[in-house]
N, C-alpha and C positions, 0 to 999 in steps of 0.2 A: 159943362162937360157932360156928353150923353154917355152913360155908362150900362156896357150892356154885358149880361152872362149868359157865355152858352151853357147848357145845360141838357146830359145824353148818356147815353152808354157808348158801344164800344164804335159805333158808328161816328160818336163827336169825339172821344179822347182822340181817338188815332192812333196808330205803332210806331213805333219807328222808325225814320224814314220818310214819312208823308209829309205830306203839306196841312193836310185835314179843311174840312170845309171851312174850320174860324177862320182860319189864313184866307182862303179866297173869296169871303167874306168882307173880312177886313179890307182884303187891296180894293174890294169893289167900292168898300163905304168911303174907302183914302178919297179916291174920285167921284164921289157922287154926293155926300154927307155935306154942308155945310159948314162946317165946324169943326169943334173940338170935340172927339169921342175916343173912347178905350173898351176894352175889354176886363173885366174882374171876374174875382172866383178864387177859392180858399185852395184852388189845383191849377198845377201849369204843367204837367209832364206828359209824354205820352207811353202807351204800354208798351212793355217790353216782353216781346216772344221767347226771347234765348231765357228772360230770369222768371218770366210766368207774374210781372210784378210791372207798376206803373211808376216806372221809375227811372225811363229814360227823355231825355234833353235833346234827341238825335231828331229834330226839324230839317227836315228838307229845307227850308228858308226859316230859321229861326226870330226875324228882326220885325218881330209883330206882339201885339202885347199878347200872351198866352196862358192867358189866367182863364180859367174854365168852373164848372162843376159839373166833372162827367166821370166814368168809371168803365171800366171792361167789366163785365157781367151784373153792370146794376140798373137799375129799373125805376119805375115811378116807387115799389113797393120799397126802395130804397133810400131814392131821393125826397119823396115825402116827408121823414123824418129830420133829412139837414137841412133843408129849405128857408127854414124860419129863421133858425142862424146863420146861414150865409148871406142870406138877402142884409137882416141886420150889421153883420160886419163887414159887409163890401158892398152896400147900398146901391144895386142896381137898379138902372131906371124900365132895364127892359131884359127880362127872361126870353130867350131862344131856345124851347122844348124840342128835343125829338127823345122818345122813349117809349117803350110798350113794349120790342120784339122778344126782350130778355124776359120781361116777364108771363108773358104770353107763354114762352117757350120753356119755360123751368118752374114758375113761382106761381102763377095765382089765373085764373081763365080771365073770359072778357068782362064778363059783373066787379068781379073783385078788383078786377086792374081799373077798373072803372071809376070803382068808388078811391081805390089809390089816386086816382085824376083831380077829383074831386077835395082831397085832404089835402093832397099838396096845393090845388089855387087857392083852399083856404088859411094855410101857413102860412103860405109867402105872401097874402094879402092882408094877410093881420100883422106880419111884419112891417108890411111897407101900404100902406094902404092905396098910395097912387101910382103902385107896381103897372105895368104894362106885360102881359104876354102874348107870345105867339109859338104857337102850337103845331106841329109835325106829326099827322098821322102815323102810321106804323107801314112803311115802305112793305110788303110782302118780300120774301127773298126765298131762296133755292127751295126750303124747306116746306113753305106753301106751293111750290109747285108740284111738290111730290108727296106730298100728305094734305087730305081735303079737308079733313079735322079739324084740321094747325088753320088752313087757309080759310075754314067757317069761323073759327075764333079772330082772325085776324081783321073779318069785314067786322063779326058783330061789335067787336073793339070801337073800330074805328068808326062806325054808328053810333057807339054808346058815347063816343071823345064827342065827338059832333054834337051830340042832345048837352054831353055837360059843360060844353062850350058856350054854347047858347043860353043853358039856363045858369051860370055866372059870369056871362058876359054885364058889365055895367060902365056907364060910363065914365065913374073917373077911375076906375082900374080894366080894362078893356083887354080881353082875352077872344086873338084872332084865333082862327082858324085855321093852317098854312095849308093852303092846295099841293099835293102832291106834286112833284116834280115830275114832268108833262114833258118828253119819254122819260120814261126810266125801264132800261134794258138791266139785269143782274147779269146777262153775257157779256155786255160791253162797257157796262158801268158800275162792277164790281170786280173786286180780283178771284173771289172766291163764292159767288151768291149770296153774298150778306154785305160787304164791307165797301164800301167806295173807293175806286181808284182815282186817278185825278179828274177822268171825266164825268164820275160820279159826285167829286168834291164839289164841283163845279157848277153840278144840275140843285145839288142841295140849298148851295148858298144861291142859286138864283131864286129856288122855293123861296125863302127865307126874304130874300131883297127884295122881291115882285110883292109878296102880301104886305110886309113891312111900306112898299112904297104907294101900294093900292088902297091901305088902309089906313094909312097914318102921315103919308107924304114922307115918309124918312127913308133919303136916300134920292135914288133913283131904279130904272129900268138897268137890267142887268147887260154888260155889253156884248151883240154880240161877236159871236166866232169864239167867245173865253172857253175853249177846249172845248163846245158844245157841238160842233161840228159831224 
């Protein structure tokens, strides 16, 4: 059983309502995965707008395994800290990162988010030593288009992720790299310049399935026409 955790802020929990990209994820890996796999994570809800609280069940398709560790407003300077125990109590074979914009945008610049990058692949690889990860740049959204400050932190970020990708990348714990999701329009594939709508869901978990199948054979090529159109 390949057992895998996403792992994100407010781009992976999802609201409610959605589908979120685990879901379009998952139906890709139904048909393309070989086997027996699931989804873990100490969280299975998605946020709730009307209670300000992540505490609702409302999946647009809820019949997928929905076990996460993700949050609305939390970040590497967050998830760094529960890492080590989650991996430990839900033994994941393979972490699915996307995180940085929250922190970027509230909590720490691109050095600090940085070296948060860095503690977190060191917890969860002392937790599980033949952990696998695959790593999601920090997507730009509305606010990089209109602040060039926000959008100079965002590349140096995503340079800094790169360099500390490489230097703990190893071979029996092996930390990809996940290529941006190639287009990605925040007009057409968000609802509000940050957040993904389903043709957003859609382009994320292809990111996710194309490095995961390029780099490790797990999986397959993403199908097309899957909303990407």
């Amino acid at each position: 059983m390949l057992r895998f955790m996403p792992v994100g802020d407010s781009m992976t929990i999802g609201s409610a309502g959605e589908h979120t990209w685990r879901h379009r994820l998952w139906r890709h890996l139904c048909t393309t995965y070989n086997g027996p796999f699931t989804f873990v994570g100490p969280r299975e809800t998605l946020y709730d707008k009307s209670t300000d609280a992540p505490t609702s069940l409302a999946y647009a398709d809820p019949r997928f395994p929905r076990a996460h560790l993700a949050g609305w407003g939390e970040g590497w300077l967050h998830m760094a800290p529960l890492i080590g125990d989650a991996v430990r109590a839900h033994r994941p074979d393979i972490l699915l990162i996307s995180l940085g914009l929250i922190d970027l945008g509230f909590y720490t610049n691109a050095e600090q988010t940085a070296q948060n990058v860095r503690s977190f692949i060191v917890q969860a690889r002392t937790a599980a030593p033949h952990l696998r990860m695959a790593v999601l740049p920090v997507i730009p959204n509305i606010r990089a288009c209109a602040d060039a400050s926000f959008a100079a932190q965002v590349a140096d970020f995503n340079t800094l992720l790169a360099k500390a990708v490489a230097d703990l990348d190893e071979p029996r714990s092996p930390v990809l790299l996940v290529s941006p999701p190639e287009p990605y329009d925040i007009h057409t594939d968000t609802y509000d310049g940050t957040h993904p709508n389903a043709r957003g869901e859609h382009r994320i978990a292809e990111a996710f399935a194309r490095a995961m199948w390029e780099g490790w054979e797990v999986g397959g090529p993403y199908p097309a026409g899957n909303g990407l159109a």
